[in-house]
N, C-alpha and C positions, 0 to 999 in steps of 0.2 A: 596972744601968748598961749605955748602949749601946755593946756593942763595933763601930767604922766597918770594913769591909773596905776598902773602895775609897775614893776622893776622886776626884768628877769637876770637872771643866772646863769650864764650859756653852759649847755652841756658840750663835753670835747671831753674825746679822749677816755670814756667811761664814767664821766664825771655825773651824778644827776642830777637836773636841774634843778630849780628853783624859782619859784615864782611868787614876789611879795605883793599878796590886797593890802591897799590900805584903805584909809577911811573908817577904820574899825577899832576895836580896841590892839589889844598888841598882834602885830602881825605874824601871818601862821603860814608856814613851806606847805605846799601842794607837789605833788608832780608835775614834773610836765613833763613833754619831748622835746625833742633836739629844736636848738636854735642856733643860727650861725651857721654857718662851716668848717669843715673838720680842719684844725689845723696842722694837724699833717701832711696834708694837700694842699695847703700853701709851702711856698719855695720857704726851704731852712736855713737861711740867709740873709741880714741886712742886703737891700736895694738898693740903697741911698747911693751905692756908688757903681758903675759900669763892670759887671761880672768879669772875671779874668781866666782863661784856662788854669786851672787846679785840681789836680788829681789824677785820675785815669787818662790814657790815648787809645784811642784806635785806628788804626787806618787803613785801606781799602786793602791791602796785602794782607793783614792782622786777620782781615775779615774771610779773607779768600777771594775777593771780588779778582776780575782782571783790572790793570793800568787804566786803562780806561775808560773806568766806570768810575760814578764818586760813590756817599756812603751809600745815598738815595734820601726818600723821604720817609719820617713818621708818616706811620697810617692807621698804627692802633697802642695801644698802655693796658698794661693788665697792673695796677700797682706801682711796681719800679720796676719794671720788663716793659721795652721800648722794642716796637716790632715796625719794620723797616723795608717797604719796597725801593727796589733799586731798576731800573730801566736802563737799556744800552742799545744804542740804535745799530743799523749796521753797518753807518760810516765809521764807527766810532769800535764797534766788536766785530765785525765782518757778518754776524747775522744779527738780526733783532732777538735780544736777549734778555728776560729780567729774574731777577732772584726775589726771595724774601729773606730775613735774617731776624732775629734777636738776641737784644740785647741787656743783660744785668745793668742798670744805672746805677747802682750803689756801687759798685766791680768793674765794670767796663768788662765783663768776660761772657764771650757770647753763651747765650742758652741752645740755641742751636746756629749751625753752619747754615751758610745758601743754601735755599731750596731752591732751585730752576724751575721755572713755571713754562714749560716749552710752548713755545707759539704764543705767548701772550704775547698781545699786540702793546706800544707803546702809548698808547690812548684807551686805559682802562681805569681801575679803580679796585684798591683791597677795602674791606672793611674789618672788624672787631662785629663778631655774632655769637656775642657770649661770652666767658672765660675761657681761652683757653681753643677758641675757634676763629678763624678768618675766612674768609668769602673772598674772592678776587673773582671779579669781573672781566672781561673782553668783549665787547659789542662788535656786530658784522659791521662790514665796510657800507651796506646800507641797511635802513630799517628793518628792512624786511627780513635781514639774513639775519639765521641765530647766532646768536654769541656762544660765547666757551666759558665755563664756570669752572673755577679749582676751590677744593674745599681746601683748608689745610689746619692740621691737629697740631696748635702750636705751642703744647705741651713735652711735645718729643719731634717737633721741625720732618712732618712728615705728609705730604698731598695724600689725601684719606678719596678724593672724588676729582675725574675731569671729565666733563661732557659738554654736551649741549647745553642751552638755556636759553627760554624767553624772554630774560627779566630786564629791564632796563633801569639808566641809573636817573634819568629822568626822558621827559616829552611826554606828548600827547598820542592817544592810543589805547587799545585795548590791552594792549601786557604790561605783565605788573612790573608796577613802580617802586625800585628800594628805598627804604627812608629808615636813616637812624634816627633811633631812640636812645639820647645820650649827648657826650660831648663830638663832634666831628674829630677825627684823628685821635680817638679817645676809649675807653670803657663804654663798649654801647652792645644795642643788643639791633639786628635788623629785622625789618617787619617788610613786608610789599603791600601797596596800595593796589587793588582792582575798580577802575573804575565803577560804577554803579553796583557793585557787590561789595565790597569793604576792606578790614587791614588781615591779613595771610603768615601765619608764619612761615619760616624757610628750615628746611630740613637738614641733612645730614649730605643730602644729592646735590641740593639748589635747589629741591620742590616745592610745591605751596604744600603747609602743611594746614594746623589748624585756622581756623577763621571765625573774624568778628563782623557782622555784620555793620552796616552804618555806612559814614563816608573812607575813602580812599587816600586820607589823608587824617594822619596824626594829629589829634588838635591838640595836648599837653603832655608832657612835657614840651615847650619848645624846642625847636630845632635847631642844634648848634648850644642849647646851654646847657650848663650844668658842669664849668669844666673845674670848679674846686668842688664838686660834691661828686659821689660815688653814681656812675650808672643808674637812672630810675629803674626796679625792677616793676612798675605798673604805669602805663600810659591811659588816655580817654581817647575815643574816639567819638563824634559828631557825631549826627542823622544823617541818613542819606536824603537830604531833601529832594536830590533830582527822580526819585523812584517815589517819595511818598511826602511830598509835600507839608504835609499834616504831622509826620513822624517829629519828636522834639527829645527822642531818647539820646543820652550821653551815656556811652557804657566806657568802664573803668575794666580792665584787663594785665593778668601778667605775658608781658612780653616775651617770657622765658618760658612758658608751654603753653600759653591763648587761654587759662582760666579764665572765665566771666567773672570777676567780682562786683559787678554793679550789684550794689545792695535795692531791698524792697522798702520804699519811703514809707515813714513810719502811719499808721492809720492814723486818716484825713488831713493827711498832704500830699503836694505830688513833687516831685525833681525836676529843677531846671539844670542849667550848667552846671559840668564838673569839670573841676581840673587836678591835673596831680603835681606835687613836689617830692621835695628830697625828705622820701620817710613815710608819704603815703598818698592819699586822693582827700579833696572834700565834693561836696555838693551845695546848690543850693535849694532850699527849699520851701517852698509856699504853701498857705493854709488860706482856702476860699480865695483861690487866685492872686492872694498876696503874701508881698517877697514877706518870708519871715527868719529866714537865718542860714547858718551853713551848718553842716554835720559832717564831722571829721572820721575819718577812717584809716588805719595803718596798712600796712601792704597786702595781708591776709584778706582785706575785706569786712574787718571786725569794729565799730564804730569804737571810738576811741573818744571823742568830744562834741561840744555844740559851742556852737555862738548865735545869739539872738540880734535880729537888727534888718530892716532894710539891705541886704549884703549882698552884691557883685561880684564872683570870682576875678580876681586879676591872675595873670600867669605871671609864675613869681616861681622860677626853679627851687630855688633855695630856701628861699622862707616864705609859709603863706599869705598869700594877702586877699582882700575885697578890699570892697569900695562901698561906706556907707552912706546910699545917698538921702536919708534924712538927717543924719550930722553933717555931710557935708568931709567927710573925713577917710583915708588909709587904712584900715586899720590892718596892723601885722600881729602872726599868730605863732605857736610852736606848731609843731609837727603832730599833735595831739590836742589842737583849738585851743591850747592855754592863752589868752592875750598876754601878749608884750607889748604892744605901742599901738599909738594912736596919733595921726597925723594929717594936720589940715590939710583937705585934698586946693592947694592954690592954684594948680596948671591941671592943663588937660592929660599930662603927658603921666602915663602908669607906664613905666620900666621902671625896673628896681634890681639894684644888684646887691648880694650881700656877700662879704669879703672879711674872714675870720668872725670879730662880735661888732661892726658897722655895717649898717645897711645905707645903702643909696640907691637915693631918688632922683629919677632924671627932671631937671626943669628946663634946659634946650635940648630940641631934638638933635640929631646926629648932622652934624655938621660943622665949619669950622669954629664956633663956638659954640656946641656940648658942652654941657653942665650938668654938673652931681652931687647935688646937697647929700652931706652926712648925715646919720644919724645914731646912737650909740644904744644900742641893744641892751648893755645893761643898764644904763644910767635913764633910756629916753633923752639926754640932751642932745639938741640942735648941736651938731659943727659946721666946718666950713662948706661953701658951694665954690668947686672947682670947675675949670672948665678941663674937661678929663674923656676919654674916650672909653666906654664900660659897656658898650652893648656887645653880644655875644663876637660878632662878626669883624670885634678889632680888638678886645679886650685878649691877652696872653698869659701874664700871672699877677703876683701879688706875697708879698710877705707878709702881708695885714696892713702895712702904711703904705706901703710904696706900690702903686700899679705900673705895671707896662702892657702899655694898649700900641697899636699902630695907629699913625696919623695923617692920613692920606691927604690932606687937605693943604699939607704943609709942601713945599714944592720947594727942593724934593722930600718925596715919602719917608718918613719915618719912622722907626720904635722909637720911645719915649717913654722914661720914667718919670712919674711924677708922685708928688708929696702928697697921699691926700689930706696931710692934716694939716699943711703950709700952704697950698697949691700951689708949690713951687717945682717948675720943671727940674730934675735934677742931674737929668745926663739925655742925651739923642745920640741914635746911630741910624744910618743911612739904612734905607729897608734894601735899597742897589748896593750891592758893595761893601756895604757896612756889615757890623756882628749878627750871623744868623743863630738864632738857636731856638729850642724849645724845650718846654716842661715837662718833666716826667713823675710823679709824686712831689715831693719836698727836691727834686732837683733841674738844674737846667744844663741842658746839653746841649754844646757847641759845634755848630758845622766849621773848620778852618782847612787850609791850604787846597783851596779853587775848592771847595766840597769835597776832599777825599779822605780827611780825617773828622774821627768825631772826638770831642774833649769834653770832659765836666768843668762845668765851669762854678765858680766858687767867688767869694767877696774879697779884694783886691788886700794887700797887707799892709 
């Protein structure tokens, strides 16, 4: 049986927290930080039933596109501004052609007209590098040939840079490797991996700009999550173990100009792993070689809390967690090491998603039986274990009850809504054929007629 230490209070929305000790005489409010996720950033709509066009249309005319072309695809969110490559081959346009566009999701009224990206090829890639900035890629026809890089300012729908470039969007090799930091097709900021030298920022050209040393790869935030929480502005990066074996540094950086915030561990102890979440970094740290706790840090680099204990970072976008292993227990924390809960570590398996004030724990792996014990952030109580699909690479939105993940497993493929607090599936559409859309803040946008219109889509009457 799980004994609760604490009861939190989710912060949302400027609310500030609250965190109740007991065990004492009458209980007394502390501060904390953020727990949950913003609800804002869940869809502003009952799920329970299969969204329906409601509201706005656009369509490829509306947009400027030609006949055609459809709308295209999301490729970056700043907010409720939905920004949109579109690709047209040249059976279809008479030369290979593709635009960029954005789009108002509360309005449906574009922010800016097509850009024309001339010469991009139809086998490339835009990302989100920043607020208000995109990166689109074109790789040579082989490795060895340079790609074409467009910067584009997508505050005023205006190509700011087009040149050459090294970079690649992945393989192996000496040139640098892009990696978001963020949600994919989201609020992210990008970074390039070097191998044996470390993570690079990218410039205003496509250049490397500032650098971390370490490994070539991003070790926290995860990749692919964080799609109900705002952009992480500070990532960690690993040791370079292939150049110094010995090395065991994790350094903590803003992704947004390469600041080093790795803090100096406090006199006589030293830092092991760190990781970051939504709202800052922890660490952990040892005194005469053993584990003695995590120390929390806000985005600044400013410690902010402690937790004492045997304690293992787990990577946990949204809410902090370790792993204590002389309880044997989860434990999850705010955003400023306040404990919230404590939870029998029973499986091997540390994924965790948190979705408005529930967090869930994965107890089957990813497969056609995935499963996701509940758990309630403010109360501590156990809910149900559904079999639900919530890892970053299927999970799409949520209103706080109702997820819709993809379900590959099913044949054929689907989206799928389901209850997380009944686990009762409540509606499927074909992932071939069936309702395509996606999320943009509190809202979901619908691709119809073959992809050439986009629609808001809203809860049925």
């Amino acid at each position: 049986m799980l004994v609760i230490a604490v009861v939190a209070v989710i912060v949302a929305a400027g609310i500030t927290a609250l965190v109740w000790r007991t065990g004492g005489a009458d209980p007394a409010p502390v501060q904390a930080g953020s727990v949950g996720t913003p609800p804002e950033l869940l869809v502003g709509f009952p799920l329970n039933r299969q969204p329906v066009p409601k509201g706005w249309r656009l369509s490829t005319a509306d947009i400027g596109l030609p006949p055609e072309a459809t709308v295209g695809r999301l490729f970056a969110r700043n907010g409720q501004i939905a920004y949109y490559l579109v690709g047209c081959s040249r059976e279809k346009c008479g030369e290979a052609t593709s635009w960029v566009y954005g789009v108002d999701s509360a309005t449906g009224a574009l922010t800016f007209s097509p850009v024309t990206l001339a010469g991009y090829q139809l086998i490339g890639e835009c990302y989100s590098n920043g607020p208000g900035v995109a990166l689109c890629l074109a790789e040579g026809k082989q490795r060895s040939d340079p790609g074409t890089v467009w910067i584009i300012d997508l505050d005023h729908g205006k190509i700011t840079f087009t040149g050459p470039s090294n970079l690649r969007r992945a393989g192996v090799g000496p040139e640098p490797e892009l990696q978001e930091v963020g949600a994919v097709d989201s609020d992210s900021w990008l970074v390039a991996g070097v191998e044996a030298q470390g993570i690079y920022g990218i410039g205003a050209q496509g250049e490397l700009t500032w650098h971390i040393p370490g490994s070539n790869i991003v070790d926290s935030p995860q990749f692919t999550s964080g799609e109900d929480i705002p952009a992480s502005p500070v990532a960690v990066v690993g040791p370079n173990l292939a150049a110094n074996p010995s090395d065991s540094t994790y350094r903590a950086f803003s992704v947004a100009d390469g600041r080093d915030l790795t803090p100096q561990p406090p006199p006589g102890t030293s830092f092991d792993k760190a990781a970051a979440y939504n709202g800052g970094f922890a660490y952990e740290f040892s005194t005469d070689g053993q584990k003695s706790g995590v120390l929390f840090y806000d985005t600044n680099g400013t410690q902010v809390g402690r937790a004492d204990g045997t304690l293992y970072l787990l990577k946990s976008a949204e809410t902090p967690a370790a792993f204590d292993a002389k309880k044997r227990q989860w434990r999850l924390f705010s955003s400023t090491g306040q404990p919230v809960l404590s939870v029998p570590a029973t499986t091997e398996v540390t994924k965790f998603r948190t979705i408005g004030t529930k967090l869930y724990i994965q107890t089957r792996e990813r497969g056609p039986d995935e499963s996701w014990q509940q758990w309630d952030l403010q109360t501590g109580k156990a809910g149900p274990t559904c079999k639900a699909h919530l890892q970053p690479q299927d999970y799409l939105a949520s209103d706080g009850t109702t997820a819709i993940s993809l379900d590959s497993y099913k044949s054929p493929s689907v989206r799928e809504a389901v209850d997380l607090n009944t686990c009762q599936t409540v509606w499927t559409t074909p992932i071939f054929g069936g309702q395509y859309f996606e999320r943009v803040g509190p809202r979901l946008i619908g691709h119809t007629d073959e992809g050439k219109t986009l629609v808001e889509l809203g809860a049925p009457a």
